[in-house]
C-alpha positions in Angstrom: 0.0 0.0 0.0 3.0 2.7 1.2 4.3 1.7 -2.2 1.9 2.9 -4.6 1.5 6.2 -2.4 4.7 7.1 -2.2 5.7 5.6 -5.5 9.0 3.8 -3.8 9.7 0.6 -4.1 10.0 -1.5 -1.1 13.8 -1.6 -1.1 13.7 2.3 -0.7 11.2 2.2 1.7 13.0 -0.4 3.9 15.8 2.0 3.8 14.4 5.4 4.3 11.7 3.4 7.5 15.3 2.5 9.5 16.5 6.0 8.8 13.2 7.5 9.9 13.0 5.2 12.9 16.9 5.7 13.8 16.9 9.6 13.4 13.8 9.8 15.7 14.6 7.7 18.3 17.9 9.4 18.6 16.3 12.7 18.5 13.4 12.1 20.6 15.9 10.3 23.7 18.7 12.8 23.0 21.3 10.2 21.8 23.4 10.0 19.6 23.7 7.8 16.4 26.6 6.0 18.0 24.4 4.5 20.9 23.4 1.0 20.3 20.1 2.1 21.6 18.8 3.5 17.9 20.2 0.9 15.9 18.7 -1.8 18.6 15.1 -0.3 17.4 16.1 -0.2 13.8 17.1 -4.0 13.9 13.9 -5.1 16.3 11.4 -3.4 13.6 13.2 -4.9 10.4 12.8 -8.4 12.3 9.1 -7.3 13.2 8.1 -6.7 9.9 9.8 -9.6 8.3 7.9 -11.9 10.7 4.9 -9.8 9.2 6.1 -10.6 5.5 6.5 -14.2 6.7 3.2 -14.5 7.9 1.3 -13.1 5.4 3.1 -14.9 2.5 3.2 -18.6 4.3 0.4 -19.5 2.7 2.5 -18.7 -0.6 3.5 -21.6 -3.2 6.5 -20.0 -3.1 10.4 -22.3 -1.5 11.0 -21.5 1.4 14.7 -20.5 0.7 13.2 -18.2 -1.9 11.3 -16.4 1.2 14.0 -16.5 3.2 16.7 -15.0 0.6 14.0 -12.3 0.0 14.1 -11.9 3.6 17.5 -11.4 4.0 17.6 -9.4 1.0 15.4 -7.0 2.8 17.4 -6.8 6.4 20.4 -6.0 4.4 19.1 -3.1 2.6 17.1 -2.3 6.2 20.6 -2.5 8.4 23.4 -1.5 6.1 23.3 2.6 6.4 21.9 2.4 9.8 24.7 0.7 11.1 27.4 2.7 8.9 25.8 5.3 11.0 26.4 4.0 14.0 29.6 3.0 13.2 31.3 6.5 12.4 29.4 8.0 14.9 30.6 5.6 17.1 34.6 5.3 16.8 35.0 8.1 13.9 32.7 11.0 15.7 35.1 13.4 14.0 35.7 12.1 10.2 31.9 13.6 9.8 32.9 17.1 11.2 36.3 17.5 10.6 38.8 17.5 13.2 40.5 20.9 14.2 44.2 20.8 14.9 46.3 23.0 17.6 47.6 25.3 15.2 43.8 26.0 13.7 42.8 26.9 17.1 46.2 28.7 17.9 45.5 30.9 14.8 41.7 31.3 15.5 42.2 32.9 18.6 45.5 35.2 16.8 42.8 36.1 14.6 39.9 36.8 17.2 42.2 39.0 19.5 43.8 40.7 16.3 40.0 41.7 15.4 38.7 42.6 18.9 42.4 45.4 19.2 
């Protein structure tokens, strides 16, 4: 149904849900993308809603490894950015922001009292 709203297919979808789900909960508990926290919800729903998808196609003709390579198919695309996220946020915090050296800082505060004579 969210497919032919949005127009997305479900690959997208699965993506941009775990980014949705990831952002807010980080937002919404104040933590950051590095806690496990975020990425512990992200997981929990993508296993939630493949249970759903197994559910409601086990009454399918379909193998059952053909199910279950579509569902891990679809916890791959669900997982992979979410925990790249995690990951920098985690043990690379800076390699997002940039990291300022000594000698920046040295000659930002050259500069700042240079400007406030």
């Amino acid at each position: 149904m969210l497919e032919n709203v949005t127009g997305l297919d479900r690959d997208a979808l699965h993506i941009y849900g775990a980014l949705a789900i990831q952002f807010s909960l980080a937002l919404f508990f104040r933590r950051s993308l590095g806690s496990l926290w975020p990425w512990t919800v992200v997981l929990a729903a993508a296993l939630a809603n493949e249970y759903l998808d197994y559910q409601r196609l086990g009454l399918s003709k379909a193998p059952e490894a053909l199910l279950r390579q579509e569902a891990y198919h679809d916890l791959w695309n669900t997982m992979l950015i979410p925990t790249v996220l995690m990951l920098i946020a985690r043990f690379w915090p800076t390699w997002m922001i940039g990291k300022s050296t000594e000698a920046d800082g040295v000659r930002a505060n050259g500069l700042q009292s240079e400007t406030a004579v």
